[in-house]
N, C-alpha and C positions, 0 to 999 in steps of 0.2 A: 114112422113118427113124422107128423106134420113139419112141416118148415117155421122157425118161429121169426125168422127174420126175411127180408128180400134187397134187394138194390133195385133204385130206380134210378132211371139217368136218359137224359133226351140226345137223339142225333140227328143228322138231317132226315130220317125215315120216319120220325116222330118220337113218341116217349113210349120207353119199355120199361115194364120190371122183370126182375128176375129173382125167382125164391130160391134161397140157399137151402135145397137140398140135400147138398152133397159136404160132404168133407172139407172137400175144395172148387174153388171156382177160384177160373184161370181167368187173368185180364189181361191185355194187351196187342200190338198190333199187327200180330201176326193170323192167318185165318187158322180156326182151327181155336182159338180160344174163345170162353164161353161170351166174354164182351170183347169186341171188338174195338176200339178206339184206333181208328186210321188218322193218329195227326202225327206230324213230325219230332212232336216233343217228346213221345209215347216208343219203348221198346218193344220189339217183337214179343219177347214173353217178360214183362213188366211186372204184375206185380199177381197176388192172390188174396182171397180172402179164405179165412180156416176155420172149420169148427173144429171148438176143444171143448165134447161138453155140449153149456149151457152157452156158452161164449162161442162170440167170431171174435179173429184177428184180420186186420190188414198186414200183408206180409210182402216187404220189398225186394224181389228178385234179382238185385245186384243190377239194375236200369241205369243206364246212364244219366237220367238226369232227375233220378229222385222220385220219392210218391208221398204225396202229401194227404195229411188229414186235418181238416178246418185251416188248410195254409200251413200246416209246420211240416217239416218233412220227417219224415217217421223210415227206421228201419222194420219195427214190429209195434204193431199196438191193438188195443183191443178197440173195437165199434160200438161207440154208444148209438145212441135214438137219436136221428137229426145230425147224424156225424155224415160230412161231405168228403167222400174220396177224389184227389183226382191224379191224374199221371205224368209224369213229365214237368208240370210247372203250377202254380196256385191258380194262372188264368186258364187252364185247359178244361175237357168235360168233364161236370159234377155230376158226380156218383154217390145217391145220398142211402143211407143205412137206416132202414127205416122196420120196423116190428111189423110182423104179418098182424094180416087180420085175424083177432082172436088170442094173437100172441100171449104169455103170461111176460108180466112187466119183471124185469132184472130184480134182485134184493136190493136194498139201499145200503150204504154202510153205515154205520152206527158211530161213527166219529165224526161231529163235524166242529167247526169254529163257535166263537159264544155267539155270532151272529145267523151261523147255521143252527144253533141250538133254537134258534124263536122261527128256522125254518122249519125243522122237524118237526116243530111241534103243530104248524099249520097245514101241516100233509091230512089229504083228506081223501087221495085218489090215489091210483094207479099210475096217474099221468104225472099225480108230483111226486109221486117216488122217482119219479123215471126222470122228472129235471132235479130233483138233489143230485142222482148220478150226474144229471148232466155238468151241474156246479161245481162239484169235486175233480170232475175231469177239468170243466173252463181255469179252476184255479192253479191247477199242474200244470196248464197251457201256459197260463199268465207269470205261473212262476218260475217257466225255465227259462227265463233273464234274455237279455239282450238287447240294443240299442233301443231309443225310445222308437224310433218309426215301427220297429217290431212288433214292441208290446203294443202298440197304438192300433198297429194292425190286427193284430189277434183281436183286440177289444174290442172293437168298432165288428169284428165278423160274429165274436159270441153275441153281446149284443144284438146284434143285427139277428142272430139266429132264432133268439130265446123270443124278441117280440114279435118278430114276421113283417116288422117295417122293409122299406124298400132301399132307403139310404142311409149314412152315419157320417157323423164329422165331430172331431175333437176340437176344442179350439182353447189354449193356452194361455194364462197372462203374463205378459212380462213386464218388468219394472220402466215404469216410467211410459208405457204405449197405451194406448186406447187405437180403435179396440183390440179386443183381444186377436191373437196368431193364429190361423187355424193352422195345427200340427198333423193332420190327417181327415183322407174323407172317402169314405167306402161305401160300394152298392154291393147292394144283398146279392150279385152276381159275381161279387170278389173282385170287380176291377176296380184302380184306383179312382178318385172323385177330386176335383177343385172346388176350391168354395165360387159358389155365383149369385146371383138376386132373387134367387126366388127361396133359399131359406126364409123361416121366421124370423128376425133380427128381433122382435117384439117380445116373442117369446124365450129363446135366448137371453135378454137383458131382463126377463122378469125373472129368471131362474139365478142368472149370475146377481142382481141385487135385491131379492128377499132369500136368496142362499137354500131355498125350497126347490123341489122337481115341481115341475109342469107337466102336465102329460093330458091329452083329449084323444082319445080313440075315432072318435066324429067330429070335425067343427063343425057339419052342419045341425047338428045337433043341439051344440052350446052356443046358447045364446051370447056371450060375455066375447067369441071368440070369429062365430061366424061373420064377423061387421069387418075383419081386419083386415087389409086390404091387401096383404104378402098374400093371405091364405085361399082371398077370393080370386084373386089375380092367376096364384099356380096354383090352383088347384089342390091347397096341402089339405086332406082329408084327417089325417093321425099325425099327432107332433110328441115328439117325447124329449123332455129337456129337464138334464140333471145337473145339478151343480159339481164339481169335483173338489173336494176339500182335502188340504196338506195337513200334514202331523204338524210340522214345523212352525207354528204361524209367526214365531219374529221374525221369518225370512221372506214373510207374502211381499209381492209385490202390490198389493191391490188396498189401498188406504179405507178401511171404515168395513172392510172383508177380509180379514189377517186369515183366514181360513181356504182361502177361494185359488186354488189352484189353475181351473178351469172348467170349462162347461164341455157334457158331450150334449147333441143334438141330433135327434133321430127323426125320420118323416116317412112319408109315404101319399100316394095322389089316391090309395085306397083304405076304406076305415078297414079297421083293424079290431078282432072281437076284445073284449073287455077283460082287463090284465087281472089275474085275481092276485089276493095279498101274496100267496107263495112267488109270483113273475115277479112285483115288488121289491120283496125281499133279495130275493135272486138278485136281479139287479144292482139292488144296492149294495149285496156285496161284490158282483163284478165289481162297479165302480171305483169303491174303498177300495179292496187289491190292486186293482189299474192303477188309481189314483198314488197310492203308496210306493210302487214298483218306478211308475212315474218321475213322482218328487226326488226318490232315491238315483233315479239316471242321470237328472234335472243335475242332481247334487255331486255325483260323480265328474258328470261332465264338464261343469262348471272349475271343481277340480285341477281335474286333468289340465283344462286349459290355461287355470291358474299358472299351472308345474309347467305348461310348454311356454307359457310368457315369460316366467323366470328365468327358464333351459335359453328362449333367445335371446334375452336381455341380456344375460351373461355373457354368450359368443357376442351380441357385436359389442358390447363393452368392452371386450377382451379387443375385436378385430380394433374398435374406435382407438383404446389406450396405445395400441401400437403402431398408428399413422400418425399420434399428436404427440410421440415419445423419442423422435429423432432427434438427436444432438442439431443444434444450430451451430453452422461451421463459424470461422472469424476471418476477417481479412483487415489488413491494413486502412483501407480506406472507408470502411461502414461496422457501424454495428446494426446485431438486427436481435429482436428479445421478440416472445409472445407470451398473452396469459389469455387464460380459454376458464369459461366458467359453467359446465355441463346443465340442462336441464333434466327433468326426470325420463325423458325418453333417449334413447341412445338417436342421433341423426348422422348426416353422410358430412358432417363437416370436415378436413382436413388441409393441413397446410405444410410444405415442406421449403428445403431452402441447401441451394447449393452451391458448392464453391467453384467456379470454372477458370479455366486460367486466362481467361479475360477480362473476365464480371463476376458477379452474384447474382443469380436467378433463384425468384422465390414465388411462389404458387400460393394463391390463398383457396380453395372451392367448396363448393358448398354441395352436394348430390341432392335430388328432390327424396323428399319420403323419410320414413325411421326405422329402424330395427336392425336387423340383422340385413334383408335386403338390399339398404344405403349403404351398410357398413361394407356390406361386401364388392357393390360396386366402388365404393369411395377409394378400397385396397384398390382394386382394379385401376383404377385411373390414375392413384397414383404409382402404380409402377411403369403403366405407359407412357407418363407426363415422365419418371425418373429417365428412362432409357431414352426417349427422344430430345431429351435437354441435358443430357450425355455426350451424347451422337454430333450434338450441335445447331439440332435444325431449328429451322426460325421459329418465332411465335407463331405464327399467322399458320405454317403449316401442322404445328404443334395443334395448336386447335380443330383446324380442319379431319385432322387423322384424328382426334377424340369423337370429334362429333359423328362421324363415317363408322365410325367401332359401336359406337350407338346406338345409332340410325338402323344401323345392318343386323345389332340384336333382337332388334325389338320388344324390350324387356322393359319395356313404359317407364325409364328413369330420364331425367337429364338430368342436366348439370349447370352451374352459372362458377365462372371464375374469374380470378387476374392473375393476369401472371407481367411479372417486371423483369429487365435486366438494368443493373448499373455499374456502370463503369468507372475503371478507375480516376475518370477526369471529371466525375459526376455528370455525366448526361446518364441518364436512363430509358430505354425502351420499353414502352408497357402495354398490354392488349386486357380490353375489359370485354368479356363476353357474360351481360346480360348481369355483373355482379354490382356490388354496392361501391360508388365509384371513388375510388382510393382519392384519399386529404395529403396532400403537399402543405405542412404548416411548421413555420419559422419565420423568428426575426417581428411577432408580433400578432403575425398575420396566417389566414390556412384558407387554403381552393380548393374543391374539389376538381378531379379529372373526368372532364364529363364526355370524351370518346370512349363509344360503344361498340357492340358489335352482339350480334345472335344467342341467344344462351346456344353451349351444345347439345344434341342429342336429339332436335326436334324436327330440324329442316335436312334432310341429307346434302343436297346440294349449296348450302348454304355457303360462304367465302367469308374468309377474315383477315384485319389488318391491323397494325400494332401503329402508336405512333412515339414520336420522341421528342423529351422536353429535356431541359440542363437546370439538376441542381444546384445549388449553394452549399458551402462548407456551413454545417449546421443544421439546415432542414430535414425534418424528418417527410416519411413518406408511410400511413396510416392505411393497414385494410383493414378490415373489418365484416364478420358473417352478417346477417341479414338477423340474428336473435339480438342484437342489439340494437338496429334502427326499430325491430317492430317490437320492441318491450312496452306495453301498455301499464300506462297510469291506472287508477280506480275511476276514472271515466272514461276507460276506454281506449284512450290518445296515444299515437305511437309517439317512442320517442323522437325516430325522426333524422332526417340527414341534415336538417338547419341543426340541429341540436347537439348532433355528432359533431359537426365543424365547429362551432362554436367551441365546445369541449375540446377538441384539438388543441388550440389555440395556444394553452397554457399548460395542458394534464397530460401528464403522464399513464401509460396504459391501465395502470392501476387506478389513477383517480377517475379517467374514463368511467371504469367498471363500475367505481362505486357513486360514479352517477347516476348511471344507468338504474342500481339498485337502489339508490334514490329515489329516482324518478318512478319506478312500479311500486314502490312502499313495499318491498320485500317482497311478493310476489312470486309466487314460484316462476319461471321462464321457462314457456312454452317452446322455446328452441336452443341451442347452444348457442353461447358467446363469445365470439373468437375474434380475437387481436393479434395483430402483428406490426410492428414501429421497426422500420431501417431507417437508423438515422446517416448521413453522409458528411464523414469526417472532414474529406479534402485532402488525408494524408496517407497520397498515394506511394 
């Protein structure tokens, strides 16, 4: 009995085929099998192909690194026409499964989709029965799921297979961008593709906005196309450009194209013979599946990510509530009160305040960034800020061991703070690293403290130093996070540190605040707002 099928596949010794004769044929890279593939990705005795029948299988010999067919890796499967074997990994040698000469073409099955229903009925050869098989299988391809780059991949390689172009690129839209993402780009040789400038962008935009395929098999050809100047410049001889449309269209991003998901884009620098209505057809339902499977990942993912921003907002929520939830202690000589009024992102604000048996040390900081990452440094510092102003040691060195624990992680955060001490005879010692600079106001009148010093976490070597002023029985001593100077009005306008001391002057923490929300006209507050008032009794 004649061979009805063969494999062809090229090495550095040239292009061979080989007609399945036999039962089996053995592949791998060991000598003594009937293909030999000498690459490192490739097992000694790797994989086989089988006849059962009227049918081959590709069959995977327990290889270490897998055996692929059109890119998926397969333990057993059967060989359609045009099906590329390869061993070891999707970029190694293509082994393609091809019908002898003479061959008799597969049966078709007799089930297909209402869109394969109007392909069935366009079969007119031998050769289109043999692409419905091919369809049937692309669609099992497309439908055994998995991230989008996956399916992207598959699609762009059936594609690429069915027209005999030379390259593929998908390109996506997303809300609010121009233009569109390219989400994938693949050559008929299976290695990945970047998008570059010698696509058609002409073509592409005529597909994405009359929502119609483009396709020329020759530009030199057509008149309407040979003028353009992508195609005269590279040389693009066949261009195929389909639009991708969503089920879903209140979710498009694309205004005046509720439909338009994305464009695939197909070329080649050589013509291409002329597509008949069944390659059409065919395509178009790649497409639709791709397109759907697509939307559906689009949709999952979107998701999922939904549920992980939630899953963080709630740990630093959690970590936020527990750095702003510490008992403020009391001493004889000061009171000290805060009120903090959250924005919608959790940030690295926190403030704490403690009793020593000399003074009152109180910490206001601020960590750069949100979420869970701030929150989590913000804990961190303050328990090193707690232990170190325990311990007793000065500000100046207090800061310098923050900034050096920083510096040495390398974890791209810093930090801006103040930290004060006051004493029982109201002098206070205070160091501002890079923060909002704390209001001394009483008796009428409010200043700010405008000695500085490095935010931490940026310079390793950087040095700091604290200075000392002498309160009054009565004044208070004002910090404040950086969501409150920079709360913008409806033109824009921060509020401001003339505006904070002004507001000192007479208000109360509370009336502050509801300055503030005065002043943005209710505004949601792109940062937290955090206050703290030690006022200094005198009654030591």
């Amino acid at each position: 009995m004649p061979p009805t099928a063969l494999l062809r596949y090229t090495d550095e010794a040239g292009e061979h085929t080989l007609p399945l004769d036999r039962d089996e044929i053995t592949l791998g890279r060991a000598d003594g099998q009937d293909i030999v593939v000498r690459e490192q990705c490739v097992s000694r005795r790797h994989a086989a192909v089988v006849r059962e029948g009227e049918a081959h299988f590709a069959v995977d010999h327990q290889s270490t690194l897998g055996t692929f067919v059109n890119g998926v890796r397969i333990e057993r499967k059967r060989l359609r026409p045009g099906d590329v074997l390869q061993l070891g990994s999707p970029e190694a040698t293509r082994i393609v499964f091809e019908p002898a000469p003479g061959a008799p073409a597969s049966n078709p099955s007799s089930s297909v989709s209402s869109r394969g229903t109007v392909i069935f009925q366009a079969l007119t050869s031998v050769k289109d029965f043999e692409r419905l098989n091919w369809l049937l299988d692309a669609v099992r391809q497309l439908n055994m799921g998995g991230p989008i780059d996956e399916i992207l991949a598959g699609f762009l390689q059936l594609t690429l297979q069915l027209t005999g172009l030379a390259r593929g690129f998908v390109f996506l839209a997303e809300e609010g961008k121009q233009p569109m993402r390219l989400a994938a780009g693949r050559a008929a040789t299976g290695e990945a593709l970047a998008e570059d400038a010698t696509l058609s962008q002409r073509a592409m935009q005529q597909a994405a906005t009359t929502s119609k395929k483009f396709f020329v098999t020759d530009t030199l050809a057509e008149a309407n196309v040979a003028g353009w100047q992508s195609v005269v410049i590279n040389n693009i001889r066949s261009i195929y450009c389909l639009p991708l449309r969503r089920r879903n269209t209140q979710a498009s991003p694309q205004p005046g194209h509720p439909d338009l998901l994305g464009v695939l884009y197909l070329d080649s620098h050589l013509g291409i013979d002329r597509m008949t209505n069944v390659d059409h057809e065919l395509l178009d339902t790649i497409a639709t599946e791709a397109a759907g499977l697509v939307e559906n990942a689009v949709l999952a993912q979107a998701e999922e990510a939904s549920r992980e921003a939630r899953r963080e907002l709630t740990i630093a929520a959690n970590i936020h509530s527990g750095l702003m939830a510490n008992e403020l202690p009391t001493v004889p000589y000061a009171r000290i009160q805060a009120v903090s009024r959250p924005c919608l992102e959790i940030g690295g604000d926190f403030y704490d305040a403690i009793a020593l048996p000399d003074c009152l040390c109180v910490t206001l900081a601020d960590v750069s960034g949100k979420g869970v990452s701030a929150a989590i440094v913000a804990a961190t510092l303050q328990g090193i800020l707690y232990a170190q102003v325990t311990a007793g040691q000065p500000l100046a060195q207090i800061a310098a061991h923050l900034n050096r624990f920083l510096c040495a992680r390398r974890i791209g955060k810093y930090a801006t703070l103040v930290m004060l001490k006051i004493f029982p005879d109201g002098s206070m010692e205070y160091m501002n690293c890079g923060h909002i600079p704390p209001i001394v106001a009483g008796h009428g009148h409010a200043r700010a403290l405008d000695q500085g010093n490095l935010i931490v976490g940026l310079i390793p070597t950087a040095t700091y130093e604290s200075t000392r002023i002498q309160l009054a029985p009565g004044e208070r001593v004002i910090l404040v996070t950086d969501g409150v100077t920079e709360a913008e009005n409806e033109a824009g306008d921060p509020f401001g540190d003339g505006h904070l001391t002004h507001a000192a002057c007479g208000c109360t923490l509370h009336e502050i605040l509801a300055e503030v929300s005065k002043f943005s006209a209710g505004a949601p507050a792109s940062d937290d707002c955090t206050l703290l008032e030690i006022s200094y009794t005198g009654n030591a």
